[in-house]
C-alpha positions in Angstrom: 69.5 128.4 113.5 67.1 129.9 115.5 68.0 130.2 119.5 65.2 127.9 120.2 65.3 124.6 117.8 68.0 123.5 115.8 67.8 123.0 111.8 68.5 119.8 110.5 68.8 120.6 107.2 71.4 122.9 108.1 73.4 120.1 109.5 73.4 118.1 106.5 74.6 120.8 104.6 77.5 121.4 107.3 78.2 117.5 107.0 78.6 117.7 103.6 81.1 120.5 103.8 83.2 118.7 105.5 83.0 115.4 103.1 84.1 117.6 100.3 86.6 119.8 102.4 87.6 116.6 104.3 87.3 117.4 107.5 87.1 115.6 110.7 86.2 118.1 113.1 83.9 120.8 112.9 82.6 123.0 116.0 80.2 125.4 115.6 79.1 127.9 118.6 76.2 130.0 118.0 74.1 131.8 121.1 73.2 128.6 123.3 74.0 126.2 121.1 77.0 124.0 120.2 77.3 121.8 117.6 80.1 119.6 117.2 80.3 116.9 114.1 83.7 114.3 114.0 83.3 112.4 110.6 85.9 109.3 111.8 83.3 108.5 115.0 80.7 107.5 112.6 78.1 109.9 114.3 77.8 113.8 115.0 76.5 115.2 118.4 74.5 118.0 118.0 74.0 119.9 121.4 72.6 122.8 122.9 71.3 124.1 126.0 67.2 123.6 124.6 68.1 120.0 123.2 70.6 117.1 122.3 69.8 115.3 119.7 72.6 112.4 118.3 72.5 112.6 114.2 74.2 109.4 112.2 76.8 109.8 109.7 77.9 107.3 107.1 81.9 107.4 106.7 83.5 109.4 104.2 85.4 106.3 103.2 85.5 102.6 103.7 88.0 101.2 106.3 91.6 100.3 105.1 91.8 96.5 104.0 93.3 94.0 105.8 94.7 90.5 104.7 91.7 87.9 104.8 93.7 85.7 107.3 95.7 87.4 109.9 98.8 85.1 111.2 98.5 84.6 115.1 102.0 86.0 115.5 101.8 89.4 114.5 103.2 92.5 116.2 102.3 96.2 115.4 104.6 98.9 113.8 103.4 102.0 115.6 103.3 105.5 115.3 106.6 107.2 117.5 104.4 110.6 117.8 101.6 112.5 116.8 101.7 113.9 112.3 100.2 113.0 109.8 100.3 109.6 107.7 102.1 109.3 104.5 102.4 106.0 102.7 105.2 107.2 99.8 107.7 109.8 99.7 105.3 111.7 97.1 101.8 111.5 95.9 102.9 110.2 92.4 105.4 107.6 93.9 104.7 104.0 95.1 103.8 103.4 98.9 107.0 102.3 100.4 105.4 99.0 101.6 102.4 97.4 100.9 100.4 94.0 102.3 102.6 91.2 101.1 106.0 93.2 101.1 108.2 91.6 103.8 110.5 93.8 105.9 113.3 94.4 107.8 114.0 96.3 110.7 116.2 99.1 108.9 112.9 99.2 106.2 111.3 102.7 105.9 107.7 102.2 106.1 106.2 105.3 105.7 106.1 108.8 106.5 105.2 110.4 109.3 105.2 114.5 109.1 104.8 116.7 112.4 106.0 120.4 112.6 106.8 120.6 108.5 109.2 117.7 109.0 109.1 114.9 107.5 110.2 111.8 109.5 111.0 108.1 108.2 109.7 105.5 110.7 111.3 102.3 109.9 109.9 98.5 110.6 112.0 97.9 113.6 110.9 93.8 113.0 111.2 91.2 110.7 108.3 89.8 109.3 105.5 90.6 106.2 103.3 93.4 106.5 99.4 91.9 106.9 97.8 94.9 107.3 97.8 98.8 106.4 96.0 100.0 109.0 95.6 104.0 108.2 95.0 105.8 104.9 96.8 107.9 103.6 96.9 111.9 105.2 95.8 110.5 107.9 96.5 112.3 111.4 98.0 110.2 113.3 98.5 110.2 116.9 101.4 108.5 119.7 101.3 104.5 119.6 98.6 104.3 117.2 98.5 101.1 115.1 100.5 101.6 111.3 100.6 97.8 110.5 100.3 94.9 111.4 103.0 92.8 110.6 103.4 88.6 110.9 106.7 87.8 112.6 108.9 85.2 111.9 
């Protein structure tokens, strides 16, 4: 990049680096320019002091899918604190619910790992799960959506 324009093919080739590393964030500082690129927004901002210029990204993967018909008495099981997402107990194992699978409260849900621990986070309702709502090694932060689950 030169201090005066910005390269858009240099870009691209920064967005795919993070497609294949899987990356979310990337910020890059260089002279007067900043560019900052978040795959999960669905755009990168490209920004400098000469120029900003908004560049469109498609996402690295569709959405998680829900149930076609969501029950109008649903709650959500949410995340207690900020890790990463993990829907089994290893990647060759089954995910410890599913859509469909009913719970209790005392059910372990998933995974949730922060600080190279692994914590259970349970149902804490009754009801059938409706909707995965995060992909798997996804970060995760405080109170964010799980799944959705219809109550009974």
């Amino acid at each position: 990049m030169s201090n005066d324009t910005f390269d858009l093919k240099r870009v691209k080739q920064l967005v795919e680096l993070m497609k294949v590393n899987d990356l979310t964030d990337v910020e890059i500082k260089q002279g007067d320019w900043q560019i900052t690129l978040r795959r999960n927004s669905q755009t990168a901002i490209v920004s400098g002091v000469p120029a900003t210029v908004p560049v469109q990204i498609a996402p690295a993967t569709p959405p998680p899918v829900a149930a076609p018909a969501e029950p109008t008495n649903t709650t959500s099981i949410t995340s207690p604190m900020v890790g990463t997402f993990f829907a089994a107990s290893s990647p060759d194992a089954p995910p410890f619910v599913k859509v469909g699978d009913t719970v209790t409260p005392e059910k372990t849900v998933c995974l949730i790992e922060a600080m190279k621990v692994y914590n259970e986070i349970q149902a804490e309702c009754t009801g059938q799960i409706v909707a995965v709502l995060v992909k798997n090694g996804e970060t995760v932060e405080f109170g964010k959506p799980l799944f959705r689950v219809a109550t009974e």
